[in-house]
N, C-alpha and C positions, 0 to 999 in steps of 0.2 A: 504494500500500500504506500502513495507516494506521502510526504510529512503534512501536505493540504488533505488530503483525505484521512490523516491519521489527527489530524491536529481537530478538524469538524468533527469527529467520531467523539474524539475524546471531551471538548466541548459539549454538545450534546450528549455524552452520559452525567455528563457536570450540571449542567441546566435540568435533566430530568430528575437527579436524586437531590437537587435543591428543591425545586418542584413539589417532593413528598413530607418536605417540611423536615428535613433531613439537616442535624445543627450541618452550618457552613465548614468547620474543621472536618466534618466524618465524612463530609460528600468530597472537599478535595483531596481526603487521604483519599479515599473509598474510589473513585475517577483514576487517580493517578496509579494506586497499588492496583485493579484492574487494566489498564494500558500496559503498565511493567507486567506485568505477569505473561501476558499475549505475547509478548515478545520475547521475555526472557525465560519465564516458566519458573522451575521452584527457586532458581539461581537467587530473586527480586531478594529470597530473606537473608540471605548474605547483607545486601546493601540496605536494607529497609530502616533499621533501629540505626546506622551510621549517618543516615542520609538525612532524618529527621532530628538525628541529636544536633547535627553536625550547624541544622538549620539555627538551631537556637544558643548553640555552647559560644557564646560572646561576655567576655566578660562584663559591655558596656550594655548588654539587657537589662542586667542588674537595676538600671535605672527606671527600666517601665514599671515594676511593682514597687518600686519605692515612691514612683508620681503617682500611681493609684492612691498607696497607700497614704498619702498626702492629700489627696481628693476624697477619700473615704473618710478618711477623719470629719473634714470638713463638712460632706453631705453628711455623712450620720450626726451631726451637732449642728443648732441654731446658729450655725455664722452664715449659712443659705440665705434663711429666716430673715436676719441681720441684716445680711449685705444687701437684701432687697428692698426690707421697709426702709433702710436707709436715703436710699437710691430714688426713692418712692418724694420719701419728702423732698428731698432737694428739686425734685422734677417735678411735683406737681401741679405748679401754677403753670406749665407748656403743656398750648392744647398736644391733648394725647400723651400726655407725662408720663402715664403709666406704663404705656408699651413701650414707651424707651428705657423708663427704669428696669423694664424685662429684658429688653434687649441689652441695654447696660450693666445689667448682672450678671447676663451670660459673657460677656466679654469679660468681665474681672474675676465670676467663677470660673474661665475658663483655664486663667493663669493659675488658678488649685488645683484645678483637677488634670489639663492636659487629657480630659475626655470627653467626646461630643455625649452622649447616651447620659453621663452623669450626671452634664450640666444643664441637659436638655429636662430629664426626672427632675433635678431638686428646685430647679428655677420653675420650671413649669406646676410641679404640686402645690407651690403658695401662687405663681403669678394669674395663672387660667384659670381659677375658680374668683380670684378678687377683679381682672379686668370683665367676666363675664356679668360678673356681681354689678359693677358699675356700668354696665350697657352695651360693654362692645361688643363689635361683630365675633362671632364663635370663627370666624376665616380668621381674624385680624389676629384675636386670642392666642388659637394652635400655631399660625404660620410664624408666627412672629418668634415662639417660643422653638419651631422647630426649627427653621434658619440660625437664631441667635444660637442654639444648642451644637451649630457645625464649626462654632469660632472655635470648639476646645480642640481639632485636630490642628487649629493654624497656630492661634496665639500660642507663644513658648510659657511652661514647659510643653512642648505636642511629643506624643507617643508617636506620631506617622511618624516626624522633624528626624524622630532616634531612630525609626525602622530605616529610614531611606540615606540617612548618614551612614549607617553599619554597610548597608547593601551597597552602596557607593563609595565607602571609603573619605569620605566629608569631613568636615568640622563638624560635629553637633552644635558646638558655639557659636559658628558662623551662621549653620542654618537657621539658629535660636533667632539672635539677633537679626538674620532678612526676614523673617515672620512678625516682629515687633510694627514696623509701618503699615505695611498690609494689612494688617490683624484692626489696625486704628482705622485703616480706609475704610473697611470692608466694613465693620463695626457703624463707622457713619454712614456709609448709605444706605445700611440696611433702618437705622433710625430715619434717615430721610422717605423713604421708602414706605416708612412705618406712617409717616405724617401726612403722606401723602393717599395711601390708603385708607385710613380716617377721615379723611374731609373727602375722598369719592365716594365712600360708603354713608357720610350723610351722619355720620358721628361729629355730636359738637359736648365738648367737655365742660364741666361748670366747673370752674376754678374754687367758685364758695361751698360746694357739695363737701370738700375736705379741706382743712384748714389746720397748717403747721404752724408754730411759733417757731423762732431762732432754737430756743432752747431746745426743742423736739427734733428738730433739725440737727444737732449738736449730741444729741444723747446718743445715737446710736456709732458714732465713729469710733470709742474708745474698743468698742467690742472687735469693730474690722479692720480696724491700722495695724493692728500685730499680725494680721495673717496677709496684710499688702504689704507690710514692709518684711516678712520672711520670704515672699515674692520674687521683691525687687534685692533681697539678699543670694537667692538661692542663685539666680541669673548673675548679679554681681561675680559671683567667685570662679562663677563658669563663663563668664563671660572673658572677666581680668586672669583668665588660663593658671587659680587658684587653688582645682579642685579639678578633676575629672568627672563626667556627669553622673556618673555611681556614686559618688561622693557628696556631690553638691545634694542629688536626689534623698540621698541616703539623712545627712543632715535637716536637709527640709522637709522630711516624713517627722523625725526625730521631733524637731521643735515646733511643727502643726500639732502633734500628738500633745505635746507638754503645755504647749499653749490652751488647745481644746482641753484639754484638762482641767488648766487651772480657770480657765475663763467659766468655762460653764462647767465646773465642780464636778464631772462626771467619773468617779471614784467609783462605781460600781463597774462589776466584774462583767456583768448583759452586755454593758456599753460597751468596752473593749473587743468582746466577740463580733458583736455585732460589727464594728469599724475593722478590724483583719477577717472577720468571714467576707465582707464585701469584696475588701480587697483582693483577698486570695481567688475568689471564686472569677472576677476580672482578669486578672493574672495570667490564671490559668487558662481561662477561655481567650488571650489575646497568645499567649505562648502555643495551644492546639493549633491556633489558624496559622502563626508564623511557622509552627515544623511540618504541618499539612498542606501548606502552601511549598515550604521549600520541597518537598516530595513531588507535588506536580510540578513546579519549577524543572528539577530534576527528571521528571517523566518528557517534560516538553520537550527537554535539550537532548534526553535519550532517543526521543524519536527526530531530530532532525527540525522540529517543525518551531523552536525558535530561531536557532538560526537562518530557517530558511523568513520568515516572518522578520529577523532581522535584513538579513540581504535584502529584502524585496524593497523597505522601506530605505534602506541607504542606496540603492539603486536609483531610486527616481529622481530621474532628471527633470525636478522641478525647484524653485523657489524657496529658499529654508522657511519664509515663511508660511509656506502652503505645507511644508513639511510638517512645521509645530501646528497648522490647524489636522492634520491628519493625525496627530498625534494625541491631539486634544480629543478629538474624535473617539480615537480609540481606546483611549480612559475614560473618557466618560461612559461608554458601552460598557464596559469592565467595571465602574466602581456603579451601573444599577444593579449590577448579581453580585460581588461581592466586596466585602469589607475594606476600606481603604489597604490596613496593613498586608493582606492577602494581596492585593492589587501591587502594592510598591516590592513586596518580596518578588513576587513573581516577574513586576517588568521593570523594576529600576534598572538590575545589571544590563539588563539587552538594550532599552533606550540609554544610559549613562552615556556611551560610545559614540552613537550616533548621535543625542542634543550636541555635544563638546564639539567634535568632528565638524557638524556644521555654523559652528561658532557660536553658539550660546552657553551665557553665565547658569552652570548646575545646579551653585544657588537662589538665582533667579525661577529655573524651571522647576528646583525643588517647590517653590512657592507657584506657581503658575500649577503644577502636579496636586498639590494639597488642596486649593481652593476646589479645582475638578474635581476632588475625594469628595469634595462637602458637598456639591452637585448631588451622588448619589446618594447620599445620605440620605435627600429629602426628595426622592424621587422614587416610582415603583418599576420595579417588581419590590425591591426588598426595602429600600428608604428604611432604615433603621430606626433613625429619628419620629418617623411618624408611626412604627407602631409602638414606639414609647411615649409619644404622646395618645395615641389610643387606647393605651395599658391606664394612664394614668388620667386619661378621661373619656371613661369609655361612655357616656353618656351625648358625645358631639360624633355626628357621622365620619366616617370615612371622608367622604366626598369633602366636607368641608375643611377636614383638615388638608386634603391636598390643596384646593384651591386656593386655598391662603399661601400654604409654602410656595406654591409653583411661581407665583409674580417674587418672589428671592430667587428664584435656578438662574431668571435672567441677569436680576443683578449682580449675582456671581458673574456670567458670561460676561457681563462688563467690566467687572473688575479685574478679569483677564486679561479682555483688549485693551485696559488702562495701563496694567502691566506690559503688555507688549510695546505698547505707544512708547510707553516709560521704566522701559528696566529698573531704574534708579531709584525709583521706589522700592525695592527690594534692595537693591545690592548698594546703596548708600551708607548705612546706618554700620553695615561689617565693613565696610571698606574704609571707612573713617574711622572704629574702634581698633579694628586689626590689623589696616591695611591692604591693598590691592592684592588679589590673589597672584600672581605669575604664571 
């Protein structure tokens, strides 16, 4: 069979046993250990447990469960809570304050947790019951909440930031810091965006319905300055090449825990399980998909059909920039079936080569790749994001939780062509703390 006919076969057994609702790790072992096998026969378990350890045995992994468990903390403790009524008062005298205070929580929760799904759950369980309470449209409510929920894979700390540095061979610190501008762009149009959906939907806010005084205003910052400034700590040491991001993570799980502790006194033994079962079970489920993904990876390369999928794309004789929309293209098909990290394990190495080759900054396309990831987050077949917001308000249809997200897929697309217009948005901010790459 030629590596296009082996490469479609293998895809579609991939697509069907997604399909049966089948977790995403077990369908791309499950694909990939069936292709090996066709070929190789009983030889596959020789290579099988090396091939999957081999996915994951990085020493700098070490930091995904320590960003979790820094986000865990956080969601399982009223700093969610916190950081949103906070957010709430300072914004509510602009029409539609509310849904920027949502969308503005998910951008500083996302610097906690470094996870779209987390921050999309803990924002969204206090935000969508209080802007629906106050009148808004049920689209405005979900979408709003499931877009702002896809900032946790860009803003730094991002888990994708780590997968796609490891599979490329990158800074993490570099990549950190190009996600920081972006993170703020992308973050404001999606409030612009938010403003402007409220006044076509015919939503007009009363500023006197709720009524902050300074001092209310004021109350609630002591609670959230220690986990923005462990933040902007954790980034410092990793950023001034202080600390390795095992390290810097490592420390910033440490002092979220000790802070959540003493802030909201949670000294019972429930709380602690609670906060490492979350974690762990995230963990775990983001480490299946990276060694079940390097497996098909592995399967792919074994039958020929990324290389040949490479060659065919460095072959064309066309426009680098018709190349990055073909590229674009074909992430975004890949990140609606599955998982970002899934997506970057399996095509970072083979695109790496050819973006660089045709003259683009890695860092930059690492960013231009992430926003795409956030694309299908909130898109179906699988949008992640939106059946955790159907989990956590399952009383608003389907239907209108998409139509809400879907007016964000575009404003992502534009924030692409923004980036492409203007690389420097991205590769500014690393090139003036670290330097011009060579």
């Amino acid at each position: 069979m030629s590596p296009t006919g082996a490469g479609l076969l293998i895809i579609l057994a991939l697509f069907v046993l997604l399909g049966t609702g089948m977790p995403i790790a077990f369908a791309l072992g499950l694909a990939a250990f069936a292709a090996l096998f066709l070929q190789d026969g009983l030889e596959i378990f020789y290579v099988l447990g090396d091939t999957m350890f081999s996915g994951i045995a990085n020493l700098a992994y070490v930091s995904i469960p320590m960003f979790v468990l820094m986000g865990a903390a956080v969601a399982s403790s009223p700093a969610g809570s916190d950081l949103y009524s906070t957010l709430d008062r300072w914004l509510n005298r602009i029409p539609g304050g509310l849904v920027l205070s949502n969308i503005g929580a998910c951008a500083i929760f996302s610097g906690m947790t470094g996870s779209s799904p987390a921050t999309c759950a803990a924002i969204g369980k206090m935000g969508i019951p209080e802007m629906l309470r106050r009148g808004y449209p049920t689209s405005v409510a979900t979408g709003s909440i499931a877009a702002g929920g896809t900032l946790g894979i860009l803003i730094p700390p991002s888990v994708t930031l780590i997968v796609y540095g490891i599979a490329t061979e990158t800074s993490i610190g570099r990549l950190f810091m190009a996600g920081v501008v972006p993170g703020i762009m992308l973050t404001i149009m999606f409030m612009i965006w938010a403003i402007i959906d409220c006044k076509r939907k015919g939503y007009e806010f009363d500023a006197r319905a709720v009524h902050y005084t300074l001092r209310d205003r004021l109350a609630g910052l002591p609670r959230i300055l220690p986990f923005l400034l462990i933040i902007a700590g954790t980034l410092y040491v990793l950023y001034g090449g202080l600390a390795t991001p095992s390290e810097a993570a490592g420390a910033g799980a440490l002092l979220t825990l000790l802070v959540v502790i003493v802030t909201y006194r949670l000294f019972r033994f429930k709380a602690f399980t609670g906060i490492f079962g979350s974690a762990m079970r995230e963990s775990v489920m983001i480490m299946m998909i990276m060694a079940s993904a390097e497996l098909f990876a592995f399967a792919l390369s074994s039958l020929f059909i990324t290389q040949t999928v490479a060659s065919a794309i460095a072959d064309m004789e066309v426009n680098r920039w018709v190349l990055m929309a073909i590229i674009n293209i074909f992430l975004l098909v890949c990140g609606m079936f599955l998982p970002p990290v899934a997506v970057i394990v399996m095509t970072a190495p083979m695109l790496f080569p050819i973006i660089t080759q045709a003259g683009f900054d890695p860092y930059w396309f690492a960013i231009v790749l992430t926003i795409n990831m956030e694309v299908g987050l909130i898109t179906p077949p699988i949008g992640l994001n939106l059946f955790v917001i159907n989990a956590i308000a399952p009383d608003i249809r389907t239907k209108d939780i998409l139509w809400g997200a879907l007016p964000y897929v575009l404003v992502m697309v534009m924030a692409i062509i923004i980036l492409c217009m203007f690389p420097d948005i991205a590769t500014w901010l690393p090139n003036q703390m670290l330097g011009v790459v060579e």
